[in-house]
C-alpha positions as a LaTeX table, in Angstrom:
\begin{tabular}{lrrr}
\hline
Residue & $x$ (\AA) & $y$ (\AA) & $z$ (\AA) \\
\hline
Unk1 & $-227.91$ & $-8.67$ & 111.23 \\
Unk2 & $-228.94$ & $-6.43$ & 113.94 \\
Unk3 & $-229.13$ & $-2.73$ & 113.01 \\
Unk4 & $-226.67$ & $-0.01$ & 113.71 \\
Unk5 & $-227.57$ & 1.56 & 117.51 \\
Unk6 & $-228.31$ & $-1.71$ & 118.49 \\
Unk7 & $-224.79$ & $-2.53$ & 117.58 \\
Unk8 & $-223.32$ & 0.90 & 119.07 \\
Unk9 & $-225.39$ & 0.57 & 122.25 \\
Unk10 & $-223.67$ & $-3.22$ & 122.96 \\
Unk11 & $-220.24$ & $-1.68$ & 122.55 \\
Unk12 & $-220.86$ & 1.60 & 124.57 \\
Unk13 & $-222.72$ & $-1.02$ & 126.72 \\
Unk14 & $-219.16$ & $-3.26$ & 127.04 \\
Unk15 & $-216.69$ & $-0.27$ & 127.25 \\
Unk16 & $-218.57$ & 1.28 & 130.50 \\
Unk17 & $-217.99$ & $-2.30$ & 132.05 \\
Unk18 & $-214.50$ & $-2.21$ & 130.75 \\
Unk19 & $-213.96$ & 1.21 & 132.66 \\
Unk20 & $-214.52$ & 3.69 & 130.14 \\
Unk21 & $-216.88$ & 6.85 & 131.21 \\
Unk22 & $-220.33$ & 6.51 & 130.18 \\
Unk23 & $-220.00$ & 9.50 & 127.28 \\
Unk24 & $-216.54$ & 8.84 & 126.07 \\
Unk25 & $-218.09$ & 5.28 & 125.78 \\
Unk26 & $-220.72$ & 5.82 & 123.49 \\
Unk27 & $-218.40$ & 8.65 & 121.67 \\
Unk28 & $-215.92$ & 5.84 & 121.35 \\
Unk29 & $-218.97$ & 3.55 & 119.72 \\
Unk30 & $-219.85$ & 5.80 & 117.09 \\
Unk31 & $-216.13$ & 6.81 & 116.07 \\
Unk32 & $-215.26$ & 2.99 & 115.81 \\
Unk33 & $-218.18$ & 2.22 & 113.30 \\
Unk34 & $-217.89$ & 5.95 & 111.53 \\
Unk35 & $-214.16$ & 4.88 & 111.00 \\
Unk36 & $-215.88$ & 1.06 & 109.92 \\
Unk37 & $-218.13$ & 2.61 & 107.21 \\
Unk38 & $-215.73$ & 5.10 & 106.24 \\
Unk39 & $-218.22$ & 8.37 & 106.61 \\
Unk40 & $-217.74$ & 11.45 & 108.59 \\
Unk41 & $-220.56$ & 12.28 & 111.33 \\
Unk42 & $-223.18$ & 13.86 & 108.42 \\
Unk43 & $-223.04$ & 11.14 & 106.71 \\
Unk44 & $-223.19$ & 8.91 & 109.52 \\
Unk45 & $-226.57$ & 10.18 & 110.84 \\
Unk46 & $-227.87$ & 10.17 & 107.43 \\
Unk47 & $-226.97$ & 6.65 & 106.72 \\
Unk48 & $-227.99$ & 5.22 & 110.58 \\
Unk49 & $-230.93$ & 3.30 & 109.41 \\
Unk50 & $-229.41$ & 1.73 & 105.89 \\
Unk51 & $-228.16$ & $-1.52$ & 105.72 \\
Unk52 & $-224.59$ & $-1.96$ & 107.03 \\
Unk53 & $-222.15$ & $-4.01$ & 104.47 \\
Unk54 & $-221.77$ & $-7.91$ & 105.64 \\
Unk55 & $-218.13$ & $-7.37$ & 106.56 \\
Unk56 & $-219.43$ & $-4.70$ & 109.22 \\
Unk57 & $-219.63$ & $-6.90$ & 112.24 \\
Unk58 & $-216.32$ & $-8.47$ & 111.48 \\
Unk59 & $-214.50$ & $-5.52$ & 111.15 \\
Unk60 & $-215.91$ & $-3.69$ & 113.85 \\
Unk61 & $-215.85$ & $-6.19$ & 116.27 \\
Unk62 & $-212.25$ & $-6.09$ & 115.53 \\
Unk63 & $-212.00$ & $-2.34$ & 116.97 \\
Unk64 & $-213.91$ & $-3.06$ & 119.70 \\
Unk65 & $-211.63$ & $-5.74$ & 121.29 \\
Unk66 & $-208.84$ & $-3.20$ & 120.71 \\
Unk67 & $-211.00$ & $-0.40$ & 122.40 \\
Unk68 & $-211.96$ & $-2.95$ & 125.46 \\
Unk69 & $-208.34$ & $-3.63$ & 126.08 \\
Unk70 & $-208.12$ & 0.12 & 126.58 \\
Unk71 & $-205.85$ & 0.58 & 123.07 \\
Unk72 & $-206.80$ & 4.62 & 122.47 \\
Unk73 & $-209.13$ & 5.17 & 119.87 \\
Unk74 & $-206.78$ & 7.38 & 118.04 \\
Unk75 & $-204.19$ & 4.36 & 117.91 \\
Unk76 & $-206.94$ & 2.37 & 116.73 \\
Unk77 & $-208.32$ & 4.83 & 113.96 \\
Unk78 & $-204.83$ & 6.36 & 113.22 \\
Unk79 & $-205.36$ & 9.77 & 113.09 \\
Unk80 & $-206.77$ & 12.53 & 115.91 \\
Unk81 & $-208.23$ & 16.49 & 114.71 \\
Unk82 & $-205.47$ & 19.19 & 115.93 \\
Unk83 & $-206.70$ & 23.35 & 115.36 \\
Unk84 & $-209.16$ & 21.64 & 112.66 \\
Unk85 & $-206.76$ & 19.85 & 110.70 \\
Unk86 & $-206.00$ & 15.86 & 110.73 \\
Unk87 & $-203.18$ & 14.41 & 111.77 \\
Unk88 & $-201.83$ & 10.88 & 111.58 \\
Unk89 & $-200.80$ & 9.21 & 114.90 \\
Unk90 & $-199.56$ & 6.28 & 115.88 \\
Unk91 & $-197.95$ & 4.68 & 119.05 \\
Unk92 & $-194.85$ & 6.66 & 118.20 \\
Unk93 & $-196.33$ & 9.94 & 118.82 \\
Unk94 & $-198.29$ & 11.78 & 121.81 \\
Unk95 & $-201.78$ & 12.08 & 120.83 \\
Unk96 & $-202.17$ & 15.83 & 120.16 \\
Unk97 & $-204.62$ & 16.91 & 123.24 \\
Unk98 & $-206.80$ & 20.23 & 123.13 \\
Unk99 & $-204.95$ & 22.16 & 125.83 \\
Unk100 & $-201.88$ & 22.03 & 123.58 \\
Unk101 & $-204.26$ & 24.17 & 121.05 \\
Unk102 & $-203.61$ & 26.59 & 123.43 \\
Unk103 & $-199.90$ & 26.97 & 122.67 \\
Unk104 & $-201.49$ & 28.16 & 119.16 \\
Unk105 & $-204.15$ & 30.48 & 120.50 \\
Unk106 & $-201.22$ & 32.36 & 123.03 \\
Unk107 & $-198.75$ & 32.39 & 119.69 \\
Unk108 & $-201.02$ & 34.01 & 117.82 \\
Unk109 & $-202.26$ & 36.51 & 121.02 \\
Unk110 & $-198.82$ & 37.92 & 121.62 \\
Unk111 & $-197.22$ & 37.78 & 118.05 \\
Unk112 & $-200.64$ & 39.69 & 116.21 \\
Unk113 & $-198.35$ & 40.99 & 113.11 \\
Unk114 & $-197.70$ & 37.53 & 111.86 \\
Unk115 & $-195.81$ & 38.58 & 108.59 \\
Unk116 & $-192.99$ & 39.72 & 111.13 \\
Unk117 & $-192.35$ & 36.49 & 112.43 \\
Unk118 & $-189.55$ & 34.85 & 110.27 \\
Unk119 & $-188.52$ & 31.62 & 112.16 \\
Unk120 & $-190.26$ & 29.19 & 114.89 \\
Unk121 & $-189.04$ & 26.36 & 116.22 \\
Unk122 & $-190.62$ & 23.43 & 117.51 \\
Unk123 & $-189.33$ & 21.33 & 120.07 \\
Unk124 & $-189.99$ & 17.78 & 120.76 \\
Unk125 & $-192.15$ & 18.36 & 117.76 \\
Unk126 & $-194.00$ & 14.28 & 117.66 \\
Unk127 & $-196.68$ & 14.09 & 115.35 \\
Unk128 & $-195.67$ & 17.70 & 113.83 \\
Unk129 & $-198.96$ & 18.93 & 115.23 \\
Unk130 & $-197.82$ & 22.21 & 116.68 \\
Unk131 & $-194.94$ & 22.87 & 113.70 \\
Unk132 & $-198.02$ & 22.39 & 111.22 \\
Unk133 & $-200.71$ & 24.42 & 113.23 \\
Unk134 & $-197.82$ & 27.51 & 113.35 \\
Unk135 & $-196.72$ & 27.11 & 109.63 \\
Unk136 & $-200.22$ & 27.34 & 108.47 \\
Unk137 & $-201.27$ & 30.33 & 111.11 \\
Unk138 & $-197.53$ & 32.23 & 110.71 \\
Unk139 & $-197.34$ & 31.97 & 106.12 \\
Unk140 & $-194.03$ & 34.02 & 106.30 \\
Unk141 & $-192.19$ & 31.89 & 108.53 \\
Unk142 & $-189.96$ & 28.79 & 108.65 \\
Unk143 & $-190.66$ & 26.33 & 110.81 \\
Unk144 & $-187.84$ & 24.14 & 113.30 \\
Unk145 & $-189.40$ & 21.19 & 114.49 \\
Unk146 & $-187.00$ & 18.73 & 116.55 \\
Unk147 & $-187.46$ & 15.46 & 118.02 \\
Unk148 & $-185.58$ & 12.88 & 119.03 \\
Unk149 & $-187.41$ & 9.80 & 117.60 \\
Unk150 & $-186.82$ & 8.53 & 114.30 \\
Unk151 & $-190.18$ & 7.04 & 114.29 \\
Unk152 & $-191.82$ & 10.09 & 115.14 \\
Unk153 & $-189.91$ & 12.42 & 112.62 \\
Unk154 & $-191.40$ & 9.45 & 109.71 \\
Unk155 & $-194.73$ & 10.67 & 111.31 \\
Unk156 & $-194.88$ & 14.41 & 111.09 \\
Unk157 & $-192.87$ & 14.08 & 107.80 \\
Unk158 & $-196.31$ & 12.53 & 106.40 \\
Unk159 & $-198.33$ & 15.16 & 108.24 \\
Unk160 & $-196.34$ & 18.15 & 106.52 \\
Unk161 & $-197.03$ & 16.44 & 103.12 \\
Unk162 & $-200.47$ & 15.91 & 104.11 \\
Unk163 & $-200.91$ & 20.00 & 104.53 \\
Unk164 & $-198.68$ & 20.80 & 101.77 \\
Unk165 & $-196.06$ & 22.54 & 104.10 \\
Unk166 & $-193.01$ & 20.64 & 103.59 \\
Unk167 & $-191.51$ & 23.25 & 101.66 \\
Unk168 & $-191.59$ & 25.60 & 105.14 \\
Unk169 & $-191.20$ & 22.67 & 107.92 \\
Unk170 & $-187.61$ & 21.52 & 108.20 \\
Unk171 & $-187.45$ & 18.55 & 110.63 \\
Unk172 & $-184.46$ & 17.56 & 112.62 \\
Unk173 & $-183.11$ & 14.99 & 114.77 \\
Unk174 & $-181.81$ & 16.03 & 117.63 \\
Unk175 & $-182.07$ & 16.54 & 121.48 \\
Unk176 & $-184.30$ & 19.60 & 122.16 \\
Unk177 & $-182.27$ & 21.99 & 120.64 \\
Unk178 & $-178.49$ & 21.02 & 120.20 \\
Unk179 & $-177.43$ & 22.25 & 117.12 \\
Unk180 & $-179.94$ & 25.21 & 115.80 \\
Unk181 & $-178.22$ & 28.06 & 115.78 \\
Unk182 & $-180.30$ & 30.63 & 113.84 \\
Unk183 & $-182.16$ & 33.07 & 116.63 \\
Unk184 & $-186.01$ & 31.82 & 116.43 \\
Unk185 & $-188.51$ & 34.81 & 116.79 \\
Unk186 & $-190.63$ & 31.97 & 118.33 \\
Unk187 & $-189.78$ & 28.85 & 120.44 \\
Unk188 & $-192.86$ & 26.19 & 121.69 \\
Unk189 & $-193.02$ & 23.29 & 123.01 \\
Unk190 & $-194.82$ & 20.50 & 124.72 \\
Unk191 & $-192.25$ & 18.99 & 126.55 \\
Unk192 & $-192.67$ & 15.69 & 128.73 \\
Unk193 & $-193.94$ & 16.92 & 132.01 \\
Unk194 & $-195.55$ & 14.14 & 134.53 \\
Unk195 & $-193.86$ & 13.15 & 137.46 \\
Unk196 & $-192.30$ & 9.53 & 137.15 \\
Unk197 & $-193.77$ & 8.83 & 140.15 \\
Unk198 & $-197.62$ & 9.90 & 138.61 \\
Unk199 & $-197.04$ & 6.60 & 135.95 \\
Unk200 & $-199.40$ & 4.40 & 138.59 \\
Unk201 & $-202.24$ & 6.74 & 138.76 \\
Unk202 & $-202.18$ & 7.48 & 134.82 \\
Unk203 & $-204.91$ & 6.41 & 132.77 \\
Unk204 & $-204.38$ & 2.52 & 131.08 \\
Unk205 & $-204.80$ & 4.78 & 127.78 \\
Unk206 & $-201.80$ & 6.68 & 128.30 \\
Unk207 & $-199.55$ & 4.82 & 130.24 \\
Unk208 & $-199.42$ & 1.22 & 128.10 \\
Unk209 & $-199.76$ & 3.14 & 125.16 \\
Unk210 & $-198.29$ & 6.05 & 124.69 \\
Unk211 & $-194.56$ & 6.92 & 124.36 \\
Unk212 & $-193.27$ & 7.40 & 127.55 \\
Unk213 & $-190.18$ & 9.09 & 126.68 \\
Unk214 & $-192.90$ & 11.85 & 125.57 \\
Unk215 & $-194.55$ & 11.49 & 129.48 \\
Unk216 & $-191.80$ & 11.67 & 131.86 \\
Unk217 & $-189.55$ & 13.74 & 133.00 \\
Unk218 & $-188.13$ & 13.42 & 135.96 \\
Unk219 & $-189.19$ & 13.31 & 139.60 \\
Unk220 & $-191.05$ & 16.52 & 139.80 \\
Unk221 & $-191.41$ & 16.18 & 135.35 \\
Unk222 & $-189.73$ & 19.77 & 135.03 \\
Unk223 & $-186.45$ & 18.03 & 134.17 \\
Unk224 & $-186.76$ & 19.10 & 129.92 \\
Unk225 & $-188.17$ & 22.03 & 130.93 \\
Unk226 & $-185.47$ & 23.14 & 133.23 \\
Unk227 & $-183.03$ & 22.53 & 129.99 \\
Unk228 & $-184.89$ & 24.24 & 127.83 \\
Unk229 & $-185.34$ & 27.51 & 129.87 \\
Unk230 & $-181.12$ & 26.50 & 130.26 \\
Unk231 & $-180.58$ & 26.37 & 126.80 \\
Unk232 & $-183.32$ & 28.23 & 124.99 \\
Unk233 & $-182.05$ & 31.63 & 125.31 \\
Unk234 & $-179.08$ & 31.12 & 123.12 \\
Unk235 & $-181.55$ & 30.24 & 120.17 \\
Unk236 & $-183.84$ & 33.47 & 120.71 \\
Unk237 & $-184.05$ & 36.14 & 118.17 \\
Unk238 & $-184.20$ & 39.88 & 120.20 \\
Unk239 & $-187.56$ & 39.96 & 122.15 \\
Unk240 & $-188.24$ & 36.41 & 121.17 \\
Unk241 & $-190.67$ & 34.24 & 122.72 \\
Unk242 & $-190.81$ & 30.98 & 124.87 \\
Unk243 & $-193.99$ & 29.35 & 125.10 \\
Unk244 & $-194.62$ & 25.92 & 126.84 \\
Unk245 & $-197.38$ & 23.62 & 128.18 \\
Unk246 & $-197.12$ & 22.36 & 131.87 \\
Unk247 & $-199.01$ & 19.99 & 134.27 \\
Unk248 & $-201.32$ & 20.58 & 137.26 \\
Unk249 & $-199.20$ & 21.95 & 140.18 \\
Unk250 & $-196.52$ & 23.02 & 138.17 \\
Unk251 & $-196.56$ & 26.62 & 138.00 \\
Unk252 & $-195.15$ & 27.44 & 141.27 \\
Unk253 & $-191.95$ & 25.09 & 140.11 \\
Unk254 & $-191.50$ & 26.64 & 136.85 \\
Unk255 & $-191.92$ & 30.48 & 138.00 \\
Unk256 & $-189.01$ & 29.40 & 140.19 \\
Unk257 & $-186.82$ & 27.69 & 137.48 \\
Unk258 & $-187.55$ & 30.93 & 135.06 \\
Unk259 & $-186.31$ & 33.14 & 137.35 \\
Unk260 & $-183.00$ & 31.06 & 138.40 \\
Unk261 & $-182.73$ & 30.96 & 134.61 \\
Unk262 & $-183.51$ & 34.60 & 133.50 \\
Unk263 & $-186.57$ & 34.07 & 132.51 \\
Unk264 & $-189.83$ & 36.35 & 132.99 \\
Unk265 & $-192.96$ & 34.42 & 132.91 \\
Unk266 & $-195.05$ & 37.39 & 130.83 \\
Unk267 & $-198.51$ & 35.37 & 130.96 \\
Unk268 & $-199.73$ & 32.20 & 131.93 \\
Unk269 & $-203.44$ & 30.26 & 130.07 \\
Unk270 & $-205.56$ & 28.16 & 131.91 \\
Unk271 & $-207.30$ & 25.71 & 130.11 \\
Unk272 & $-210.97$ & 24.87 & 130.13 \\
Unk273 & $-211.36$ & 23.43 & 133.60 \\
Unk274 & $-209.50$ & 26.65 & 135.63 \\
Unk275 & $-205.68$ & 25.17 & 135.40 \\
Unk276 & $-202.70$ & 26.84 & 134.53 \\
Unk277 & $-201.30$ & 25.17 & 131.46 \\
Unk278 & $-199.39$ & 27.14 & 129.27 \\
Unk279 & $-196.63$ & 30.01 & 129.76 \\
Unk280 & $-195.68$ & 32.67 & 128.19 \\
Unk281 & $-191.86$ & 33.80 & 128.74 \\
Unk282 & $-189.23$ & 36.21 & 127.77 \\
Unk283 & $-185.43$ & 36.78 & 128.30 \\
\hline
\end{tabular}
């Protein structure tokens, strides 16, 4: 059997020609055969020169065929790190992204006395990734989350037991918000956003695998956030907050849909790369 970076290198090697990026390739590699071997990273370098158990090949060769047929590698592993914790994911749900960690980060910024806030909701909540993040970060408060897939509710259900918050995480079925009617001191989301007419152009990743109904929205994708800035301000507490991711190009749009709404954009986050991603609004 050949050893283990001779294995790695052929499947980094295979993934570049399959159109994967050099270093998400060999990332990809080493995530595949970690997830193979059952180890975290320590314990993979430690282990990188033992022998690898004879149903190694098999198994990862398995993987690898998913990987090559661009399948993500969170689909393929079933779970994807979120503000530090682990969440389970699968085709159902969006894989949580870092720039939505930045819905977290601007929660936390403008709301600093966290034993004040008393209820959050969640909307369009998928994995449970955000409702989870804010229960943990927010230990006074009860947590909305909404979504309208059965499938993905089953999902974040498992994620809540996983970090023992089900007790402060109600989750709902339902479109957006129809229905809540206790004033949230915090609203979030990460709403569909991309263009129906970006779907060509999207990465094989995304667009074979991931839920559209969690992509799209519309021609100019500002068609759930135009209903939530619609129908959000019936389900804010006094000086409540909105805060919601966005795509590139977006901001001018949805500076002009807050104000025909009522909204005042307080604050907008850029994310690592320089673009705006993330508002911050009030009534």
């Amino acid at each position: 059997m050949a050893p283990l970076h001779e294995r790695l290198a052929d499947a980094r090697d295979r993934f570049v020609r399959a159109g994967i990026a050099g270093a998400e390739a060999a990332l990809d590699a080493e995530v595949l055969a970690r997830h193979v071997l059952g180890c975290d990273r320590a314990t993979f370098l430690i282990r990188a020169r033992d022998p690898l158990p004879s149903a190694f090949d098999r198994l990862f060769e398995d993987l690898v065929r998913r990987r090559l047929a661009r399948e993500p590698v969170a689909y393929i592993t079933g779970h994807r790190e979120f503000w530090g914790l682990e969440f389970e994911v699968t085709p159902a749900v969006l894989i949580p992204r870092p720039e939505t960690e930045l819905i977290i980060e601007e929660s936390l910024a403008v709301l600093p006395a966290r034993d004040t806030v008393g209820h959050i909701i969640d909307v369009g909540t998928g994995s449970g990734c955000l409702a989870i993040a804010l229960a943990i970060e927010f230990s006074s408060a009860k947590v909305v989350a909404t979504d309208s897939s059965e499938a993905a509710l089953e999902i974040a259900a498992r994620n809540c037991s996983r970090h023992h918050v089900t007790n402060r995480v109600s989750l709902i079925r339902t479109d957006l918000l129809d229905g809540l009617v206790e004033p949230a001191d915090l609203i979030v989301s990460n709403p569909p956003y991309v263009p129906d007419s970006d779907a060509p152009r999207l990465q094989p990743e995304v667009v074979r695998y991931e839920p559209q109904s969690a992509l799209f929205a519309g021609d100019d994708g500002l068609d759930i956030i135009r209903r939530l800035f619609a129908e959000g301000s019936d389900r804010l507490a006094d000086r409540g907050l909105l805060i919601i991711e966005f795509g590139i190009g977006q901001e001018p749009e949805l500076r002009e849909a807050a104000r025909q709404t009522g909204w005042t954009v307080e604050r907008v986050r850029r994310d690592l790369q320089g673009i705006p991603r993330v508002a911050v609004l009030r009534r």
